[in-house]
KEVO-93077 format. One record per residue (C-alpha): y, x, z. Coordinates in Angstrom, 2 decimals, always signed. Layout:
N
        yy        xx        zz
         Y         X         Z
...
This chain:
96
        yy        xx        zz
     +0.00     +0.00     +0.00
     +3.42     +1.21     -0.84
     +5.53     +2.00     +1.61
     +9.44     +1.02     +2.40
    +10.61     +4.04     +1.29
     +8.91     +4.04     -2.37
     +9.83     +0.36     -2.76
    +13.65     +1.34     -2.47
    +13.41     +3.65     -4.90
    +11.78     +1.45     -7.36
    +14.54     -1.04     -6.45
    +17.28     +1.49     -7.00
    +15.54     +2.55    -10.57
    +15.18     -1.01    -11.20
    +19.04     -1.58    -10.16
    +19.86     +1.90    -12.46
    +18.22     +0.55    -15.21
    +19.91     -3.14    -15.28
    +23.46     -1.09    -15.32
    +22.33     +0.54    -18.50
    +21.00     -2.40    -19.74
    +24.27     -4.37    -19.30
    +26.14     -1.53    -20.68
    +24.16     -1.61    -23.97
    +24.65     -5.03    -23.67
    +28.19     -4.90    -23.97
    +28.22     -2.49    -26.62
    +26.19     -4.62    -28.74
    +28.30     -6.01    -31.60
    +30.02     -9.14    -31.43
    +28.75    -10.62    -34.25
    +24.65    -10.57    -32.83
    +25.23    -13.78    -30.85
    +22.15    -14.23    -30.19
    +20.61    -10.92    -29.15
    +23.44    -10.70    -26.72
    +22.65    -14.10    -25.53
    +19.09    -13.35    -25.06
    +19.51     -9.68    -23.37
    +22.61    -11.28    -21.02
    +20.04    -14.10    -20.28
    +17.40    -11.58    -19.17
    +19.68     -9.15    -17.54
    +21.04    -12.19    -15.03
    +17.12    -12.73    -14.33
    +16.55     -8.89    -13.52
    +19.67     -9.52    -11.09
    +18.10    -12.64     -9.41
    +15.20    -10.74     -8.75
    +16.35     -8.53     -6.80
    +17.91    -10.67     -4.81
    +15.15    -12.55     -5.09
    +11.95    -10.79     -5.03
    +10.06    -13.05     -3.13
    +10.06    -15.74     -5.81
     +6.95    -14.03     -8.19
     +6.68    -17.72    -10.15
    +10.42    -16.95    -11.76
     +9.57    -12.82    -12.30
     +6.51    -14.31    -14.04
     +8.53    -16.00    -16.37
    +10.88    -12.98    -16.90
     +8.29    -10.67    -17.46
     +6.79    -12.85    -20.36
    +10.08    -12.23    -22.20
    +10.05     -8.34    -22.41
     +7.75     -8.10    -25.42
     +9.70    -10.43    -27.21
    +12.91     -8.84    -26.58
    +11.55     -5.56    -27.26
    +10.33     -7.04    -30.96
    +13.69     -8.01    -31.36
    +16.09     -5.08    -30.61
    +13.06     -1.98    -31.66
    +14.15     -1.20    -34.81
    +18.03     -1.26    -34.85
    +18.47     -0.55    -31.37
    +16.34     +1.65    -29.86
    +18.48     +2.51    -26.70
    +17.76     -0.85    -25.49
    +14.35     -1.17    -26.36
    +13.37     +2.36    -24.11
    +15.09     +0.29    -21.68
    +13.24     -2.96    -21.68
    +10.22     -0.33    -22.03
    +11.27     +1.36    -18.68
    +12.09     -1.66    -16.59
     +8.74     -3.02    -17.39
     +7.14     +0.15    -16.12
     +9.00     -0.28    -12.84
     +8.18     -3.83    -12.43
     +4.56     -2.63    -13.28
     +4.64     +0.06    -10.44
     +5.99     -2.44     -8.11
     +2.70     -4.51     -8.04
     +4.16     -7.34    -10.61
């Protein structure tokens, strides 16, 4: 079992990782309404989970959506995708 100390710094990677992600996100171009939409969408879900992280049902659900995401920003923007990669490596070390 992990202890306090390694779950902290999985939280703080986690928390690293949503800043980059949000940063991406804003430098995204205008124009890809919807790939902002989705990656802001997902982003305010990483946040509520760590808030959060006794509700597993909703980081389920948020979880589901990284493959999909990834699909959709691989090719053109790669930054974002070794993102999504990482934060679903986290998630994956933190037992979810």
């Amino acid at each position: 079992m992990p202890n306090r100390n390694e779950d902290e710094n999985k939280k703080d990677d986690l928390k690293k990782s949503i800043e980059k992600l949000n940063k991406e996100h804003n430098l995204l171009s205008a124009d890809l309404v919807e790939k902002r939409k989705a990656l802001k969408s997902f982003i305010s879900d990483l946040e509520y989970h760590v808030d959060n992280p006794e509700d597993k049902e909703h980081l389920e659900n948020v979880i589901k959506t990284i493959p999909e995401l990834i699909k959709m920003f691989e090719v053109k923007h790669p930054g974002i995708t070794d993102l999504l990669n990482k934060i679903s490596m986290i998630l994956s070390n933190m037992g979810i």
